[in-house]
PDB file of N, CA, C and O in Angstrom:
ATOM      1  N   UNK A   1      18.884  -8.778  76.564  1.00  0.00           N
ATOM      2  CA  UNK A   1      17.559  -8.203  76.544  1.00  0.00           C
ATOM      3  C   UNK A   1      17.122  -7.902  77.976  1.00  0.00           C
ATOM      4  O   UNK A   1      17.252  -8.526  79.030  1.00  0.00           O
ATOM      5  N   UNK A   2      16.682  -6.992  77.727  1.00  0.00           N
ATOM      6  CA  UNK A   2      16.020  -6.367  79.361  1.00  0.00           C
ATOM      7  C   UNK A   2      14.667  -6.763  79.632  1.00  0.00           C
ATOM      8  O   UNK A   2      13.855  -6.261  78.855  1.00  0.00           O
ATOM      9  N   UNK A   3      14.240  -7.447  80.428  1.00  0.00           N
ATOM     10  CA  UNK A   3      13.186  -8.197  81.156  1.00  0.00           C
ATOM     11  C   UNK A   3      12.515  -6.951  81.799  1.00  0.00           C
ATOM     12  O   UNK A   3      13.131  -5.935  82.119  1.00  0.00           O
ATOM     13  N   UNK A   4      10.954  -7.184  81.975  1.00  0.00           N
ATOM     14  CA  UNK A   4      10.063  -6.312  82.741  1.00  0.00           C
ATOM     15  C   UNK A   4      10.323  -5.975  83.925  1.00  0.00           C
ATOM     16  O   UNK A   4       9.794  -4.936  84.321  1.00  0.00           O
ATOM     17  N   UNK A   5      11.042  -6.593  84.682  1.00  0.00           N
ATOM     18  CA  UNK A   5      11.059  -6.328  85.976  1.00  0.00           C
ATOM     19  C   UNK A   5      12.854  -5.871  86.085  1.00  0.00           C
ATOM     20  O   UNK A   5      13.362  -6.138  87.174  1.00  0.00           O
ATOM     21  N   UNK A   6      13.535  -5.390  85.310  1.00  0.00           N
ATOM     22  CA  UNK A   6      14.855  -4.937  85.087  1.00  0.00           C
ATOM     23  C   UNK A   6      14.776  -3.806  85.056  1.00  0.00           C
ATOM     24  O   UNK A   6      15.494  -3.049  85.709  1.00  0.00           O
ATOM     25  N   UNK A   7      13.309  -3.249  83.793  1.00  0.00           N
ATOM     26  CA  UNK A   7      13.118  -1.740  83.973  1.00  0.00           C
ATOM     27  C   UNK A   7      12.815  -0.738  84.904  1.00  0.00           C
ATOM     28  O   UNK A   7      11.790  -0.879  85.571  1.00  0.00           O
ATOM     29  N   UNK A   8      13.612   0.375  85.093  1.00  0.00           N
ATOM     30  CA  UNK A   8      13.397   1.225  86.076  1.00  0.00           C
ATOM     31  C   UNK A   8      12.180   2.340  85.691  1.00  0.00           C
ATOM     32  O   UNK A   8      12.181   3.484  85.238  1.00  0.00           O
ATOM     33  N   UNK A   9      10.951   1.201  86.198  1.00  0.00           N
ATOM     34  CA  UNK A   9       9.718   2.235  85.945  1.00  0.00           C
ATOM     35  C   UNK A   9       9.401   3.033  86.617  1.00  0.00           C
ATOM     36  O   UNK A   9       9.436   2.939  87.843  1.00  0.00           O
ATOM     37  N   UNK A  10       8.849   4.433  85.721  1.00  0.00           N
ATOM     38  CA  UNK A  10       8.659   5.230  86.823  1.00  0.00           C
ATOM     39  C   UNK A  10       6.362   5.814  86.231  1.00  0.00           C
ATOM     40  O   UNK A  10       5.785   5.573  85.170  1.00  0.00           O
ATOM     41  N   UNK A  11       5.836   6.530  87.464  1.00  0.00           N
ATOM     42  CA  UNK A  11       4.501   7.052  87.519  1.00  0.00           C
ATOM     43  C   UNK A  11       4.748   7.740  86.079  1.00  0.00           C
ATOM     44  O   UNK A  11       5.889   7.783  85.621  1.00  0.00           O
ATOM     45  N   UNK A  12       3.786   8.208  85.466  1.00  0.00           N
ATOM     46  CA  UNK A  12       3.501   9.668  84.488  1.00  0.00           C
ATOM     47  C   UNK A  12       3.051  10.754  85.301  1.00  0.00           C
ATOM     48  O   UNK A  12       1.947  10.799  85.843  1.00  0.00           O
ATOM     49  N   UNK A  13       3.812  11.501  85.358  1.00  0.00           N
ATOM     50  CA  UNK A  13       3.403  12.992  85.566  1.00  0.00           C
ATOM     51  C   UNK A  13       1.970  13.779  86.065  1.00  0.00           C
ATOM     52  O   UNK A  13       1.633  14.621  86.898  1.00  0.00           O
ATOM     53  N   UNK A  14       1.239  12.784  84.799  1.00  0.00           N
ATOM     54  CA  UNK A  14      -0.136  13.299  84.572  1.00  0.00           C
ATOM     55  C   UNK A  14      -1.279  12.321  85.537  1.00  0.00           C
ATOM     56  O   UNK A  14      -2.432  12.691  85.762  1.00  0.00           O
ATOM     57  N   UNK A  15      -0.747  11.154  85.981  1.00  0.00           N
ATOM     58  CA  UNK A  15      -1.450  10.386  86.768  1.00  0.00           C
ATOM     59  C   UNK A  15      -1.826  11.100  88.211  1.00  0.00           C
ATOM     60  O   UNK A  15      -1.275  11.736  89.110  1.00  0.00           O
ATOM     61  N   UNK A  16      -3.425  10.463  87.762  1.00  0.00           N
ATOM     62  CA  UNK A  16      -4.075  11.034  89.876  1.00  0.00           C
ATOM     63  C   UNK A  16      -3.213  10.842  90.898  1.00  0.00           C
ATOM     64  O   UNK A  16      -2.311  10.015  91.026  1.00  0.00           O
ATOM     65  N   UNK A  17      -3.600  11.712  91.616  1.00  0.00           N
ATOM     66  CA  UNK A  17      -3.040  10.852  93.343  1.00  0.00           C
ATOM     67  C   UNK A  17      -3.708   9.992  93.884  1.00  0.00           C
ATOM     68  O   UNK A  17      -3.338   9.471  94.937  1.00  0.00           O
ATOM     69  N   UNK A  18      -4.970   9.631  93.195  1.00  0.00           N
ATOM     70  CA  UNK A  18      -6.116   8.521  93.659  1.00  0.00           C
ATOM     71  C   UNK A  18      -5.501   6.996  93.691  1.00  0.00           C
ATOM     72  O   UNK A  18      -5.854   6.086  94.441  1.00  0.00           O
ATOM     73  N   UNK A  19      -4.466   6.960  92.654  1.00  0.00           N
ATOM     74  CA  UNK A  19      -4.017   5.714  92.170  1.00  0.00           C
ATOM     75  C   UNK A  19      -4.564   4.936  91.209  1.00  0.00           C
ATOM     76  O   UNK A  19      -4.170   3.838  90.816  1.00  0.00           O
ATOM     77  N   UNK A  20      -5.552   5.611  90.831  1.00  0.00           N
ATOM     78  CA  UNK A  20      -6.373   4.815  89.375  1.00  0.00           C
ATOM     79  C   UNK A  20      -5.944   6.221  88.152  1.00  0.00           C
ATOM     80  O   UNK A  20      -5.706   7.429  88.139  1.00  0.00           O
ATOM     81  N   UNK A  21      -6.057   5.072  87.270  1.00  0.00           N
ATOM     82  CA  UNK A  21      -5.376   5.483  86.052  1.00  0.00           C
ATOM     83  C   UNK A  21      -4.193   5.678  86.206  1.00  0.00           C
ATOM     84  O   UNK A  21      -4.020   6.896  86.162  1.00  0.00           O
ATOM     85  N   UNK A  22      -2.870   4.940  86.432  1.00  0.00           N
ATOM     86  CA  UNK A  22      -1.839   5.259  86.270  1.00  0.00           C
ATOM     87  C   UNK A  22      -1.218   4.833  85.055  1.00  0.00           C
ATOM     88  O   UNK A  22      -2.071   4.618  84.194  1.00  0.00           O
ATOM     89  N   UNK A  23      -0.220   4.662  84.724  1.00  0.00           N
ATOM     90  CA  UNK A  23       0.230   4.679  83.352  1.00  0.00           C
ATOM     91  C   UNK A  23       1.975   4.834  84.100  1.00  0.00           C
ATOM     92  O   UNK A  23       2.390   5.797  84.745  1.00  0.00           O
ATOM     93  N   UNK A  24       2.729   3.568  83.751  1.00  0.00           N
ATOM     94  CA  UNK A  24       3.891   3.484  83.711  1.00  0.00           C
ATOM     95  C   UNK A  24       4.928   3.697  83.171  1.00  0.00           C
ATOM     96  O   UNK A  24       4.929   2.829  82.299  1.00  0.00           O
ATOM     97  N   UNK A  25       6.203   4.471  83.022  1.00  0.00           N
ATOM     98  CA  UNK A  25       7.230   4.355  81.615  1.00  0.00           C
ATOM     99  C   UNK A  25       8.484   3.677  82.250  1.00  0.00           C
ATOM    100  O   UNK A  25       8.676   3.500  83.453  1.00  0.00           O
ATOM    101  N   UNK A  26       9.364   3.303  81.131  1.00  0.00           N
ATOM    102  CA  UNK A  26      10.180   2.754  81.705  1.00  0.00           C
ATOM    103  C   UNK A  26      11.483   3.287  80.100  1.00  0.00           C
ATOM    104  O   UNK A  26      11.082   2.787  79.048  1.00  0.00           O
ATOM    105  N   UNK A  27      12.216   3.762  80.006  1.00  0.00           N
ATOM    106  CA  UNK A  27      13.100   3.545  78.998  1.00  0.00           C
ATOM    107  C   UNK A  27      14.259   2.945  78.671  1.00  0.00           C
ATOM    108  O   UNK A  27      14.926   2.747  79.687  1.00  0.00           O
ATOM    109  N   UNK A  28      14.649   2.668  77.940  1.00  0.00           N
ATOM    110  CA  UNK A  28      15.722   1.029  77.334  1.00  0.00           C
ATOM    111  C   UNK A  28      16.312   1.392  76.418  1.00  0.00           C
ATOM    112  O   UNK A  28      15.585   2.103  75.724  1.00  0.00           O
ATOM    113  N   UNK A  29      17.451   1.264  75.952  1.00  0.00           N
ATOM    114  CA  UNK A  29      18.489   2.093  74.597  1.00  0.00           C
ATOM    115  C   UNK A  29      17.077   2.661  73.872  1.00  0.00           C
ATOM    116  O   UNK A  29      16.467   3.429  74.615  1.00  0.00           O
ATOM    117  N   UNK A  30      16.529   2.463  72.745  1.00  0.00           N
ATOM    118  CA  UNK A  30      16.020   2.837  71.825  1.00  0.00           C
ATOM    119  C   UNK A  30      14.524   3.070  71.738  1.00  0.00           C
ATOM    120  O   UNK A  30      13.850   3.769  70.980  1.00  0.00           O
ATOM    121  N   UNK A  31      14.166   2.150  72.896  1.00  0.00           N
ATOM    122  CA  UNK A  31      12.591   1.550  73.089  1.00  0.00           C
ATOM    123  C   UNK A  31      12.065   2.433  74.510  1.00  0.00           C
ATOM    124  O   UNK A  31      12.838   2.705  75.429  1.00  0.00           O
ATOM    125  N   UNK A  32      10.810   2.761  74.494  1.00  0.00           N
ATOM    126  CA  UNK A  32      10.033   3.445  75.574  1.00  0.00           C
ATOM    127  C   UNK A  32       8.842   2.036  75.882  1.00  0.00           C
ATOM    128  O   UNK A  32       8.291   1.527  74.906  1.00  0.00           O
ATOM    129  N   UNK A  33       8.591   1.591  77.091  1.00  0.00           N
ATOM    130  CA  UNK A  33       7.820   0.379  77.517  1.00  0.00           C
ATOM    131  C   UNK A  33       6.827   1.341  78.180  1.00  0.00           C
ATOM    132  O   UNK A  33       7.120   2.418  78.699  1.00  0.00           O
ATOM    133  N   UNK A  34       5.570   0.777  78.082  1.00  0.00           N
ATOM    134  CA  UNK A  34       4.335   1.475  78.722  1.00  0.00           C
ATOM    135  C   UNK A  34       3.537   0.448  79.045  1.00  0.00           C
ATOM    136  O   UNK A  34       3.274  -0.521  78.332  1.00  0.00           O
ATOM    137  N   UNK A  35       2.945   0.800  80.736  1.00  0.00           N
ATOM    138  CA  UNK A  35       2.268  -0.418  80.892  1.00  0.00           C
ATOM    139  C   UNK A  35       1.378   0.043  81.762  1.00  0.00           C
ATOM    140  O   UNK A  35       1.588   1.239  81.963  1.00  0.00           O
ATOM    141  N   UNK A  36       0.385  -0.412  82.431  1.00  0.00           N
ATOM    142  CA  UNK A  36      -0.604  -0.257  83.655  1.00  0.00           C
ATOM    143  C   UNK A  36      -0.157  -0.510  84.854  1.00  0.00           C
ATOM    144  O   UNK A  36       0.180  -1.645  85.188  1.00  0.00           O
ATOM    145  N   UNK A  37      -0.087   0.799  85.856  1.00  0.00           N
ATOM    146  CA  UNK A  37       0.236   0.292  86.907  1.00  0.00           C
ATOM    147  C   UNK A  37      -0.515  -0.428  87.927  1.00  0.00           C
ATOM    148  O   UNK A  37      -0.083  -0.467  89.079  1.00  0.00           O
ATOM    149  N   UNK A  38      -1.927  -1.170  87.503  1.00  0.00           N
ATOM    150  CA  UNK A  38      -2.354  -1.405  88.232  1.00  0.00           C
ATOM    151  C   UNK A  38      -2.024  -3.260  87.681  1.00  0.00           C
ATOM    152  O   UNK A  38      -1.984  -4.130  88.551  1.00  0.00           O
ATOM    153  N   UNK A  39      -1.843  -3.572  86.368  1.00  0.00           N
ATOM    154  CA  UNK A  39      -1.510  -4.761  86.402  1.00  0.00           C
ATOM    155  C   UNK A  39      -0.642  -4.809  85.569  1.00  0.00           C
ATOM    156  O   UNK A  39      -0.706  -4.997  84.354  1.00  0.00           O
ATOM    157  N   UNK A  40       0.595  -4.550  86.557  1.00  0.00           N
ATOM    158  CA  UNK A  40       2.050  -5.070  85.813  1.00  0.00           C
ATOM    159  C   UNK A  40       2.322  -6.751  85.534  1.00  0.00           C
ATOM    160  O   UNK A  40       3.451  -7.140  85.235  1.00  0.00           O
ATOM    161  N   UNK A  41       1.256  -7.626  85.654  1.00  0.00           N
ATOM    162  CA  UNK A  41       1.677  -8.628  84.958  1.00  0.00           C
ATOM    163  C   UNK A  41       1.509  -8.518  83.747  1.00  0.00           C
ATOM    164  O   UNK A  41       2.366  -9.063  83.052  1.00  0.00           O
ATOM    165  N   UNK A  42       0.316  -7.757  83.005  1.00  0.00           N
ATOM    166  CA  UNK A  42       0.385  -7.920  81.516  1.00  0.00           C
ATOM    167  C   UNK A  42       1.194  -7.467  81.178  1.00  0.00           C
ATOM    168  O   UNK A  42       1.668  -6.507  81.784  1.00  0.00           O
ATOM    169  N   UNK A  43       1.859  -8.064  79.777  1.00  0.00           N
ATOM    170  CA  UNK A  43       2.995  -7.061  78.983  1.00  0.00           C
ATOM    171  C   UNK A  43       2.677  -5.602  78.830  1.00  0.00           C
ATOM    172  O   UNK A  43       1.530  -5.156  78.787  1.00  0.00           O
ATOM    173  N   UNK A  44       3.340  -5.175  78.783  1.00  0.00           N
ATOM    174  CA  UNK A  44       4.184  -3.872  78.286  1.00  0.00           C
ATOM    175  C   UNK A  44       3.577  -3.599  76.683  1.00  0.00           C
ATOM    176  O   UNK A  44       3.534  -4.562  75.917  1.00  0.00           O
ATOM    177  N   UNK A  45       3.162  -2.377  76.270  1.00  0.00           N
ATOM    178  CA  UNK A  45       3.169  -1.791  75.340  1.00  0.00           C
ATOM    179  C   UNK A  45       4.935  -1.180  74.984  1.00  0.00           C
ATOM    180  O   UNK A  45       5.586  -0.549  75.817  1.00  0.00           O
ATOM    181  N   UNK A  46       5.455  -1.550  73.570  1.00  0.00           N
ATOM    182  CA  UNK A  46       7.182  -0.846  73.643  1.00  0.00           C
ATOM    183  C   UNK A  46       6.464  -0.187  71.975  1.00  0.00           C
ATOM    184  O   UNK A  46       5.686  -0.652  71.142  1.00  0.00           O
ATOM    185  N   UNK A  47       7.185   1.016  72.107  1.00  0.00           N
ATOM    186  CA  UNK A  47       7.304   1.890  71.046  1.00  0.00           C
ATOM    187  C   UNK A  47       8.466   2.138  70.734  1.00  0.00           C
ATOM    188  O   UNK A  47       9.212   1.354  71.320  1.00  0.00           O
ATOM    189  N   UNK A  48       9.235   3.131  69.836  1.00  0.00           N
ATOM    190  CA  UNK A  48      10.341   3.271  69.490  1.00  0.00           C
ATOM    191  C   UNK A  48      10.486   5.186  70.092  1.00  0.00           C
ATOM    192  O   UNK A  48       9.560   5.975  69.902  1.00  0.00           O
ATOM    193  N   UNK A  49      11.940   5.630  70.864  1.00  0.00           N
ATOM    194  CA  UNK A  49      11.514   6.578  71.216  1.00  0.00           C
ATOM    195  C   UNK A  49      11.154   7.989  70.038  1.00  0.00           C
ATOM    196  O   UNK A  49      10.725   9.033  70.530  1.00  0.00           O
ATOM    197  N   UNK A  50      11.308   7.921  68.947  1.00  0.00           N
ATOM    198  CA  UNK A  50      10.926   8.756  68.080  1.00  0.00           C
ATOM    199  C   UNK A  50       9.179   8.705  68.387  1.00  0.00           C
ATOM    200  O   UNK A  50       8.624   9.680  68.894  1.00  0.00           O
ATOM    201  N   UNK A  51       8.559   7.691  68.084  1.00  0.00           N
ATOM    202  CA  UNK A  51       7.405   7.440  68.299  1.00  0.00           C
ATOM    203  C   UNK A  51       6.753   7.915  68.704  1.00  0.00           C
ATOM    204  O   UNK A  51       5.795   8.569  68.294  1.00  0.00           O
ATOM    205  N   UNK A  52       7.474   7.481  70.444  1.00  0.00           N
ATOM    206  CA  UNK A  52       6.805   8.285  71.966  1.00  0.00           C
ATOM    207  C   UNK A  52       6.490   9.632  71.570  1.00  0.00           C
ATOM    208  O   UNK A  52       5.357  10.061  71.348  1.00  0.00           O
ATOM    209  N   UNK A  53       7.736  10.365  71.486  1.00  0.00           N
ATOM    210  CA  UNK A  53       8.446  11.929  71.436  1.00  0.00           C
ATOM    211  C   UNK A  53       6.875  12.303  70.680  1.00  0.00           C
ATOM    212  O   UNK A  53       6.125  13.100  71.243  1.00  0.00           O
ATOM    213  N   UNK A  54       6.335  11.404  68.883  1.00  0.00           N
ATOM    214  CA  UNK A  54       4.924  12.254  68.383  1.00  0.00           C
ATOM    215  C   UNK A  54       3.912  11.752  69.174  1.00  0.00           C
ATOM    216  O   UNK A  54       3.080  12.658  69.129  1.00  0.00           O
ATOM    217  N   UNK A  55       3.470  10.901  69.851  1.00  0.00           N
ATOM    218  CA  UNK A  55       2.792  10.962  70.862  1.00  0.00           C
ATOM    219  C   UNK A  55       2.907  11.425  71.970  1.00  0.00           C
ATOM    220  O   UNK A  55       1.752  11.342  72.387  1.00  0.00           O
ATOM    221  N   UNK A  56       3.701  12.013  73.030  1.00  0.00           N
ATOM    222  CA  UNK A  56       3.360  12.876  73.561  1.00  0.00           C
ATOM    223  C   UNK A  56       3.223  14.193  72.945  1.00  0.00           C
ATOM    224  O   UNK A  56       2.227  14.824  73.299  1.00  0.00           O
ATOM    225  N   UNK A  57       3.783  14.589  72.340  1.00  0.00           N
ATOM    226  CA  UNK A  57       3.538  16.179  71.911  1.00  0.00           C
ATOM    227  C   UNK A  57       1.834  16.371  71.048  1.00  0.00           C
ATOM    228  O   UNK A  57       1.176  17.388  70.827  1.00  0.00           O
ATOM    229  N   UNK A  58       1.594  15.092  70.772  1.00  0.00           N
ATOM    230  CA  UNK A  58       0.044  15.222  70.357  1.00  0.00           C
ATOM    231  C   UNK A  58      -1.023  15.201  71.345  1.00  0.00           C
ATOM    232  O   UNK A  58      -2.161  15.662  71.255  1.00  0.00           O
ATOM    233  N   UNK A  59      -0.212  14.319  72.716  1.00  0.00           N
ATOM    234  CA  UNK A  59      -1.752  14.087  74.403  1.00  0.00           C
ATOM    235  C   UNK A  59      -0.821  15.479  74.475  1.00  0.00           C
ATOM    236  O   UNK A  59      -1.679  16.353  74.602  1.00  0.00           O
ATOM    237  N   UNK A  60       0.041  15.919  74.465  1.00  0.00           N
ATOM    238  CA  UNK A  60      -0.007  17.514  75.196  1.00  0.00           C
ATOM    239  C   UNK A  60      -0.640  18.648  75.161  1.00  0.00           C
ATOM    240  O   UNK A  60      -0.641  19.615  75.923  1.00  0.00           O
ATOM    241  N   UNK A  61      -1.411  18.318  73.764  1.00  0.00           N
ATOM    242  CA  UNK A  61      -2.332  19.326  73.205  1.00  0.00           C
ATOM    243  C   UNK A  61      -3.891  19.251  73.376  1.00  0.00           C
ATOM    244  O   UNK A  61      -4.897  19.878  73.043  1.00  0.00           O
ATOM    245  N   UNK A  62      -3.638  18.475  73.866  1.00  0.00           N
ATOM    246  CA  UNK A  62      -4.821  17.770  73.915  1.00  0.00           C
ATOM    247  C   UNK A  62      -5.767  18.367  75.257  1.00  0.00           C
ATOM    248  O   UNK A  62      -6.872  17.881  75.498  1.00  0.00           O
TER     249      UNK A  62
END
């Protein structure tokens, strides 16, 4: 099992350059991890990547 700090997280795209509101991803065989970059101690939100794939294409429209 891959531990939080194993994942190679990266910014979202859509995040300020201010540094607030960021929003982290990180992906793992099957699973997409989402977390706050401002407090990576709390866990991780994990979805399945089918999941992700209808949530983003729904914030894209948005």
């Amino acid at each position: 099992m891959t531990t939080p700090k194993e994942l190679a997280w990266f910014k979202s795209s859509h995040s300020g350059t201010q540094g607030d509101s960021c929003v982290e991803v990180a992906v793992a065989g099957q699973a997409v991890h989402v977390r706050d970059s401002k407090d990576v101690g709390r866990p991780a939100f994990t979805v399945g990547r089918e999941g992700w794939g209808r949530f983003v294409s729904f914030a894209s429209e948005k």
